[in-house]
C-alpha positions in Angstrom: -22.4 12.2 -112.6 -24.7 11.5 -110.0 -28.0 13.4 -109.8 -28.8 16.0 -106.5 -31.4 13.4 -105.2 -28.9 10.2 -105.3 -26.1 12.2 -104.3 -28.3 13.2 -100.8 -29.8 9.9 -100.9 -25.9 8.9 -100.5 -25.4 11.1 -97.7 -28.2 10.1 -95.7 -27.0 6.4 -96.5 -23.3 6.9 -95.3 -23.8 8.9 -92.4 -26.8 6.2 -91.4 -24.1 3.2 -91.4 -21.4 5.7 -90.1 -23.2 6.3 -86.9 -25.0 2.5 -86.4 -21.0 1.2 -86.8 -19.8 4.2 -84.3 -22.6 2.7 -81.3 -21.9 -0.7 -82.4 -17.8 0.5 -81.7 -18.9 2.0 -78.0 -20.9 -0.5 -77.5 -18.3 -3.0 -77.7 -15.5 -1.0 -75.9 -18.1 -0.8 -73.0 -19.0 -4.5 -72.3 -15.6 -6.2 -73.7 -13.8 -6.5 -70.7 -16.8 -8.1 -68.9 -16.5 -11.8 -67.9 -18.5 -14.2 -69.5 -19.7 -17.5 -67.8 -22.0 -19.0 -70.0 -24.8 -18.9 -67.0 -28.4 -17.3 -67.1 -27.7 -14.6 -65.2 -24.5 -13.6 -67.4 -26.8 -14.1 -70.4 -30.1 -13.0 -69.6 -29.2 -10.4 -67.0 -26.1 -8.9 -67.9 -24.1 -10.8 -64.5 -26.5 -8.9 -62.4 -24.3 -5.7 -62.7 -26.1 -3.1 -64.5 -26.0 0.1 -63.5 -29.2 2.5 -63.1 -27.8 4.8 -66.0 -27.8 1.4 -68.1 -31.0 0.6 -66.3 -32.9 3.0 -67.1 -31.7 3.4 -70.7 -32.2 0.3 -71.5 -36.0 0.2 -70.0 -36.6 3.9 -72.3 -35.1 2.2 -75.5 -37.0 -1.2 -75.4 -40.3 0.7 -75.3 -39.4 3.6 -77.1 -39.5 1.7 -80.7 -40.9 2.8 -83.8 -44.0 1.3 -82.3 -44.2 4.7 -80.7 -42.4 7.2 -83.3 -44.2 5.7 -86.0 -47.2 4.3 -84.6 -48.2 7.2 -82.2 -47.4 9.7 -84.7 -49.3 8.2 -87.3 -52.3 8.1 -85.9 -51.8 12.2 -86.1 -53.9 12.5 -83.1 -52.1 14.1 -79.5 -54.9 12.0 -77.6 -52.2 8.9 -78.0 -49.7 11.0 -75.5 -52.3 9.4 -72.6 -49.9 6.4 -73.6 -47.0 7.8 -72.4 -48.6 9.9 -69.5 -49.6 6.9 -68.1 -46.8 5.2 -68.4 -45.2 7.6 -65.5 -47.7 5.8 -63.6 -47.1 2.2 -64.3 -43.0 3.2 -64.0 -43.8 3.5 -60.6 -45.2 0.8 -59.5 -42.6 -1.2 -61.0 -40.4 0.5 -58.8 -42.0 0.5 -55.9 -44.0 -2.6 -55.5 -42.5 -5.0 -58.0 -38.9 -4.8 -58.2 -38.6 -5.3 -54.2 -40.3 -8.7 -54.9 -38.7 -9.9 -58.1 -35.6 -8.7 -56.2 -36.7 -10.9 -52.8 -37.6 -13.7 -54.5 -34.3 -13.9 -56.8 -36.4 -13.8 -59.9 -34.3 -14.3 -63.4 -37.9 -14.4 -65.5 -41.2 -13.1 -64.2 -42.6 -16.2 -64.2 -40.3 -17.6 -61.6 -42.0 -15.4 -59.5 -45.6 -16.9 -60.3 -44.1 -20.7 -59.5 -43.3 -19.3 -55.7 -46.6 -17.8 -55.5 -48.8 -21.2 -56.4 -46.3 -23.5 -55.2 -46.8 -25.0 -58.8 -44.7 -25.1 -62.1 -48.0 -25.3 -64.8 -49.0 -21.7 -63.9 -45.3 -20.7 -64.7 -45.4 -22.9 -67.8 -48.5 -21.6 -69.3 -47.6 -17.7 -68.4 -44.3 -18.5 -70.3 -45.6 -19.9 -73.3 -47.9 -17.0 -73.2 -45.8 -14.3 -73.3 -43.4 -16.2 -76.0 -46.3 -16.6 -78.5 -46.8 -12.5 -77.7 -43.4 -11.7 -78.3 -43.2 -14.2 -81.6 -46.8 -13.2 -83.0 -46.9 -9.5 -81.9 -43.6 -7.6 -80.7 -40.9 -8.9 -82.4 -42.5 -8.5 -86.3 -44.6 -5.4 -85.4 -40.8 -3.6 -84.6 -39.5 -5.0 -87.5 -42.5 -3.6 -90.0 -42.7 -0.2 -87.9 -39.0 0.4 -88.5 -38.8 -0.7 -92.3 -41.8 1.5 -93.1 -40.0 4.4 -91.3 -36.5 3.6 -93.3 -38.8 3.1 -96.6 -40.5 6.3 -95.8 -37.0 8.4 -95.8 -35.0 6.5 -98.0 -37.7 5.6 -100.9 -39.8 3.0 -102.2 -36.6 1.4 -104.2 -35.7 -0.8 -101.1 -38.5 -3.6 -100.2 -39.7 -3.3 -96.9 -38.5 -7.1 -96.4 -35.5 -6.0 -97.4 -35.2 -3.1 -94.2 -36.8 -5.8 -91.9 -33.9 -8.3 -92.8 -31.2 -5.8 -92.4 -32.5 -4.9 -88.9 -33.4 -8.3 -87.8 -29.8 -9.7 -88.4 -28.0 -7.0 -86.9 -30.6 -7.4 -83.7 -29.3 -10.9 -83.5 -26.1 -9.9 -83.2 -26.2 -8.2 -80.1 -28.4 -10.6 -78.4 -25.9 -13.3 -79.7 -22.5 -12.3 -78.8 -23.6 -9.7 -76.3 -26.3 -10.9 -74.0 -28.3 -8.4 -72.3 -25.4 -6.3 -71.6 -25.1 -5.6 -75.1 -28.4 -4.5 -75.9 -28.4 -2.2 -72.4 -25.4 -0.2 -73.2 -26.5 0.2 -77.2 -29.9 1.1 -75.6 -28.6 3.9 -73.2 -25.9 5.2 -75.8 -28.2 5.4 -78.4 -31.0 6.7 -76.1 -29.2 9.9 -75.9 -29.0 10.5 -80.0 -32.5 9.5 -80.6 -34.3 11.8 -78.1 -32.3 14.4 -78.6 -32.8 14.5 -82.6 -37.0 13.5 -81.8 -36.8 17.0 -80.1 -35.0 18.5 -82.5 -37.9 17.3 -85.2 -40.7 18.5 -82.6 -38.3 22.1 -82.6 -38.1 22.3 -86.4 -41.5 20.9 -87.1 -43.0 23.4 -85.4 -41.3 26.1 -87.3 -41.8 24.9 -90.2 -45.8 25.4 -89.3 -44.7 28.6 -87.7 -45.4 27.9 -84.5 -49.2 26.7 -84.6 -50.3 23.1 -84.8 -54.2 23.9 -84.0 -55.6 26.4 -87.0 -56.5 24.2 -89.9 -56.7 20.6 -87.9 -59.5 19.0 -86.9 -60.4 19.9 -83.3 -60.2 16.1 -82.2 -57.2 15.6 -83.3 -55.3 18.4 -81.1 -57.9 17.4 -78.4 -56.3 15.6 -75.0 -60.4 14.4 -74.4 -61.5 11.7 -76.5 -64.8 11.2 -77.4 -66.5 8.0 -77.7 -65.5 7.1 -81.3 -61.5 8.5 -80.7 -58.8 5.8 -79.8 -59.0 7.0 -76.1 -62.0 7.5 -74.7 -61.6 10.1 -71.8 -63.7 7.2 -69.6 -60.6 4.7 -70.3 -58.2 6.8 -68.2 -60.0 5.9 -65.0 -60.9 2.0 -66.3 -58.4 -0.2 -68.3 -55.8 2.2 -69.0 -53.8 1.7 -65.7 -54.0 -1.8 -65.7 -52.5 -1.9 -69.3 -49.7 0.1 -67.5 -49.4 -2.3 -64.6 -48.7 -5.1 -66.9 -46.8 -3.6 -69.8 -44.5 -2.3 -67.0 -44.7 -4.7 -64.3 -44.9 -7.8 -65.0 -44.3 -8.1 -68.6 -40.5 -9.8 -69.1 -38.9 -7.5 -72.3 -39.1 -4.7 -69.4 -38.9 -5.9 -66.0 -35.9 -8.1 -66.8 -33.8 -4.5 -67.1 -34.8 -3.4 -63.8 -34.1 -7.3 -62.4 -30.3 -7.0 -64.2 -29.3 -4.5 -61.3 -26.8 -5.4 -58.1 -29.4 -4.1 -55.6 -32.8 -3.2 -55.3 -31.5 0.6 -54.8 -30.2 0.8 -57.6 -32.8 -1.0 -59.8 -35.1 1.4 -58.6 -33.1 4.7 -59.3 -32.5 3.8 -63.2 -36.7 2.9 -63.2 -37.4 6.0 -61.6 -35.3 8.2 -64.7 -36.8 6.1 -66.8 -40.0 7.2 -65.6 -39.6 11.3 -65.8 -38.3 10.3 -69.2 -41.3 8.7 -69.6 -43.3 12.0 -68.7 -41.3 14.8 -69.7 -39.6 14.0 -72.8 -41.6 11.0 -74.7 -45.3 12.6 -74.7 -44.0 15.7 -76.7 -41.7 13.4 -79.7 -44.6 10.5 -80.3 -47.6 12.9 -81.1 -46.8 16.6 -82.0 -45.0 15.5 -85.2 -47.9 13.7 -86.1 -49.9 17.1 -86.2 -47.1 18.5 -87.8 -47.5 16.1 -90.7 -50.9 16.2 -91.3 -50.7 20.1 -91.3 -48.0 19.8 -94.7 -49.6 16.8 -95.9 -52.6 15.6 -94.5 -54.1 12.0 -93.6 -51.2 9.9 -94.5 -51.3 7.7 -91.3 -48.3 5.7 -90.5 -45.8 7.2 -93.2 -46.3 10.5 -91.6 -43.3 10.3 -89.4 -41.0 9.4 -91.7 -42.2 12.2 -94.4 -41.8 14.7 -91.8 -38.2 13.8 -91.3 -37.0 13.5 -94.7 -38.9 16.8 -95.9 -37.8 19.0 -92.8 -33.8 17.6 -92.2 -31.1 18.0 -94.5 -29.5 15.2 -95.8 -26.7 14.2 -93.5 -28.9 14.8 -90.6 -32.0 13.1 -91.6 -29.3 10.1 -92.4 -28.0 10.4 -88.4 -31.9 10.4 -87.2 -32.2 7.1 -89.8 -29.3 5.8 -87.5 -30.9 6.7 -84.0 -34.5 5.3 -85.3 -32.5 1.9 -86.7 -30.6 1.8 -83.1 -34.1 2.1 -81.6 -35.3 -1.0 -84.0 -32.4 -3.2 -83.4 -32.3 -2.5 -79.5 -36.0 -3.1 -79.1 -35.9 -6.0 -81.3 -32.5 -7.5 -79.4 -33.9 -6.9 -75.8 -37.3 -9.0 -76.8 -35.2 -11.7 -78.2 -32.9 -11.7 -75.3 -36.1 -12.1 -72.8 -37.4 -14.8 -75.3 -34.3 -16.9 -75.4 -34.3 -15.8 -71.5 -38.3 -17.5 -71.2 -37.1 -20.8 -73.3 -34.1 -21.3 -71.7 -35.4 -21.0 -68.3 -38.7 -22.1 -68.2 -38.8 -24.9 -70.9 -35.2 -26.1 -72.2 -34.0 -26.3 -68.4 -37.4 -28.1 -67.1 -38.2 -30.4 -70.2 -34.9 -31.0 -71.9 -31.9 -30.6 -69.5 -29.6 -28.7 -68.0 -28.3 -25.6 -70.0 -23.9 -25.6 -70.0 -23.5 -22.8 -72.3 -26.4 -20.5 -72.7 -24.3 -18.4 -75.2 -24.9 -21.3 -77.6 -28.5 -21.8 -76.7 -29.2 -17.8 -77.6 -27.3 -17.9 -80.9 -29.5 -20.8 -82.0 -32.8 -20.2 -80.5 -31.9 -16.1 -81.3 -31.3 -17.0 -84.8 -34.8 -19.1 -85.8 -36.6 -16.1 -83.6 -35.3 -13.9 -86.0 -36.3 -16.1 -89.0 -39.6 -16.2 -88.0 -40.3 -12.6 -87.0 -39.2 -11.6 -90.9 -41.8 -14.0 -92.4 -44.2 -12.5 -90.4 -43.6 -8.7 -91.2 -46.1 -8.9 -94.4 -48.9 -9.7 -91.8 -48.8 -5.9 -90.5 -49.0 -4.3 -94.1 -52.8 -4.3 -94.1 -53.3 -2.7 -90.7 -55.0 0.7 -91.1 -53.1 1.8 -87.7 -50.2 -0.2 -86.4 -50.5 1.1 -82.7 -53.7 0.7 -81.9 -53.8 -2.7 -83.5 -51.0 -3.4 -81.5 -52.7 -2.1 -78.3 -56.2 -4.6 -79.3 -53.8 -7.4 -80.2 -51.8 -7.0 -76.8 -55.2 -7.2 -74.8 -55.5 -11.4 -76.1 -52.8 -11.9 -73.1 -52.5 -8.9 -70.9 -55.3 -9.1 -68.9 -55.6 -13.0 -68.6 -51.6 -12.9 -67.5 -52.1 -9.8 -65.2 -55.0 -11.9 -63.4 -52.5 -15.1 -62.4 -50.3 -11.9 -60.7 -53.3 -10.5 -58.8 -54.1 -13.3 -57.8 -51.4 -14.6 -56.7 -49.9 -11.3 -55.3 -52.9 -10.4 -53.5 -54.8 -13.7 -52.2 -52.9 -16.4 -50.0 -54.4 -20.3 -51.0 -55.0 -20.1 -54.1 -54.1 -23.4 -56.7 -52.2 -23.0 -59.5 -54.9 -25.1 -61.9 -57.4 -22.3 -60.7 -55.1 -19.7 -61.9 -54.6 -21.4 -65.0 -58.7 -21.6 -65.2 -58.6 -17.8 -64.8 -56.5 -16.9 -67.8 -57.8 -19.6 -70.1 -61.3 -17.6 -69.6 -59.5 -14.8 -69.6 -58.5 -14.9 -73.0 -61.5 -16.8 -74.3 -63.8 -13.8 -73.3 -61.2 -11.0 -75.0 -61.4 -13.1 -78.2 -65.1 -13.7 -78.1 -65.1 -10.0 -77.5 -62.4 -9.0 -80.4 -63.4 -11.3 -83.0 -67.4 -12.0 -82.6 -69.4 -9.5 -80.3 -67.8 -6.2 -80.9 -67.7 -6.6 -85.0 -71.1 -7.9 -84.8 -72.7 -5.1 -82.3 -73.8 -6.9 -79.5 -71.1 -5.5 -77.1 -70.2 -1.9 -77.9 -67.8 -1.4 -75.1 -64.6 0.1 -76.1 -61.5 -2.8 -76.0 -59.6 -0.5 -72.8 -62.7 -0.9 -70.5 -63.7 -4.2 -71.9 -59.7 -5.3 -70.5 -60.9 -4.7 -67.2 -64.0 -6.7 -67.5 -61.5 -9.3 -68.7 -59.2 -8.6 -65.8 -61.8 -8.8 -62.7 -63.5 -11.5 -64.2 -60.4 -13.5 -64.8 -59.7 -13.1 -61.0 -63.2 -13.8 -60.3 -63.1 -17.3 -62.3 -59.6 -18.2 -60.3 -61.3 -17.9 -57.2 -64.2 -19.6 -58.3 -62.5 -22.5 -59.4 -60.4 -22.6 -56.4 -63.6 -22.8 -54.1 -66.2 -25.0 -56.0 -63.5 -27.1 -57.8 -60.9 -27.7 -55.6 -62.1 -27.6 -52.9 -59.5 -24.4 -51.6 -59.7 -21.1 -49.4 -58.3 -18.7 -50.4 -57.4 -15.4 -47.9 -57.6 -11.7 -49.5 -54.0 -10.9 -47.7 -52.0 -8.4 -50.1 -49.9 -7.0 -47.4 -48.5 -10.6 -46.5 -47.4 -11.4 -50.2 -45.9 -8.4 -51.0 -43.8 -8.3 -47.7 -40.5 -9.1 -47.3 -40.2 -12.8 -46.5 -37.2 -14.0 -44.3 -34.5 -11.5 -44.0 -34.2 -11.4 -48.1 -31.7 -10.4 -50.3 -30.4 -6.9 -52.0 -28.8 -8.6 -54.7 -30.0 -10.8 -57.4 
């Protein structure tokens, strides 16, 4: 007869796969009477038909991983909400200043976009390989380790985290396989609803279960919103690199911009960014940091379990096991929309260009979907040693940001500049950030904390462009931001 603990360990199980079966049933009844082609943009962005609900889901459940429930939470600190408050910010400039020019220009990868800026393809080509090594060495693995620790966390060390991380992985595949991006949309949005409700509902009965008071008894920088200089966020990063982290992450970086470029018209694309962004500010701040305090009231410094061992100690069984579901949903959706933009970067920007024309990209995204997958499970193990899995994210993410937000600025914002001079601007670019990382900050000589130090990588990056541009080849280039983000010709509404 089985004991009370297997028997609600069995509970939690079956109403986990009940639920991760149920979206995987709407899911399908959603998208199977949409018409496949085989092209890029029936792959890569969903035939150019989503709708802003599907829009904006799909933007809130790409970013909302357990990167943020886990990661945010774990550092048990509400400073990290600064995030997600700024995220409101970087929303809309997507909306506003980005999405009319990916729109414009007809854009299926962000990159596109910097080829019709430099009138040259070795930007585009170095960009792309850029944000594939990104998505290959940091996004894809850090989701999969974020989301097996949580599962591990409520369902027990019995399971290896490997183990979670396969499970996820291959059903991630799935959707980016025989779905596309209209797959992973729908699941996003339908899930979406589940897993912020039930994050609330934690926040709600966390709080009760402190009665009410997450300040006596914690540390006063931990419920502080003002970092000092030793905390995660120093106050002075709100005003330096915080925004600019924004702008990319939001703007220009492919795993998100490709939802809002999957739309039929501009309109449109910017409605679903514009929920996305008072979700951004009114729901998410609350659900990635308060449980986090919670936890470390009931059990202290336990860092990145902490969310997980909230969960399992304050929901019953069968509920805990339908939040399991939401948080796997949130894995698998994240997981499937960076694989979808990764195929989406090879496809485009190298198998088209070096190796030939693409007939069926259904086939080219199974295989190329499938050794992604592979690759991202071997490289789970590498995350078990952080201390903090967000902010090591966050210093990891600044390698590329910067040096790939400098080839936009550039380009968006001076006429005449050559695409080798952009390229010399992100190669220092991310020379500098890893001199910085790796040698002057561990060693002392630089003290500077890695958000301001992103925007001494940023302006210098721009700076070295120009430079290059003038003394090296020879080039003039024209500060004229209002003539490259303006509508050229009479355009286009749809992509």
């Amino acid at each position: 007869m089985l004991d009370t603990m297997s028997a609600a360990s069995l509970i939690q199980i079956a109403v986990c796969v009940g639920l991760t079966v149920l979206v995987g049933l709407a899911t399908w009844m959603t998208i199977r009477r949409s018409g496949h082609d085989g092209s890029r943009k029936d792959v890569y962005l969903a035939g150019g038909k989503l709708s802003w609900l599907f829009v904006a889901g799909s933007i809130t459940l790409t970013n909302l991983s357990t990167d943020q429930l886990v990661g945010m939470n774990g550092n048990q600190m509400l400073l990290l909400a600064w995030w997600e408050i700024a995220g409101f910010f970087g929303l809309l400039i997507l909306a506003f200043v980005f999405v009319p020019v990916y729109y414009r220009e007809q854009c299926t990868t962000v990159t596109e976009l910097l080829e019709k800026r430099y009138g040259g393809r070795s930007i585009r080509t170095l960009i792309s390989a850029l944000f594939l090594l990104g998505n290959v060495l940091i996004y894809l693995p850090a989701a999969l380790y974020s989301g097996s620790l949580f599962m591990q966390s409520l369902f027990g060390d019995g399971v290896p985290l490997l183990a979670f991380a396969a499970v996820l992985a291959v059903i991630s595949a799935g959707y980016t396989i025989f779905g596309g991006l209209r797959a992973v949309a729908v699941m996003d949005t339908y899930s979406g609803v589940g897993i912020l409700g039930l994050a609330l509902l934690i926040v709600v009965l966390g709080l009760a279960a402190v009665d009410w008071d997450i300040v006596s008894g914690v540390p006063a920088e931990r419920v502080t919103m003002f970092g000092g200089p030793d905390s995660p966020i120093p106050w002075q990063t709100l005003f330096t690199g915080m925004i600019f982290i924004q702008i990319f992450y939001w703007s220009t970086n492919q795993n998100l911009t490709q939802k809002a470029m999957a739309a039929p018209t501009i309109r449109e694309a910017q409605k679903g960014v514009m929920v996305a962004a008072f979700i951004r500010i009114l729901i998410v701040p609350p659900i990635v940091v308060i449980p986090g305090i919670i936890a470390f009231k009931l059990f202290g410094d336990v860092g990145d379990a902490a969310y997980g061992r909230l969960v399992a100690e304050i929901l019953p069984p069968w509920l805990s096991g339908a939040f399991a579901a939401m948080v796997a949903a949130a894995v698998i959706t994240t997981f499937s929309a960076v694989l979808n933009s990764s195929v989406a970067l090879y496809a485009v920007d190298f198998h088209e260009q070096f190796i030939g024309e693409v007939k069926d990209h259904w086939k080219l995204s199974a295989a190329v979907s499938t050794l992604l997958a592979m690759v991202a499970i071997m490289l789970v193990p590498m995350y078990q040693s952080a201390t903090s899995i967000i902010n090591l994210l966050q210093q990891l993410n600044g390698l590329l940001s910067m040096p790939i937000l400098s080839a936009f600025v550039a380009g968006l914002l001076f006429r005449g500049v050559a695409a080798p001079a952009a390229i010399a601007g992100v190669v220092w670019g991310v020379a500098l950030y890893a001199l910085f990382t790796f040698q002057l900050q561990p060693a002392g000589i630089i003290t500077l904390h890695y958000i301001h130090f992103m925007v001494v990588t940023l302006v210098t990056s721009v700076m070295a462009a120009l430079a290059v541009n003038r003394f090296v080849l020879g080039g003039r280039a024209e500060f004229a931001p209002r003539q490259a983000l303006a509508r050229r010709g009479a355009g286009v509404e749809a992509v």
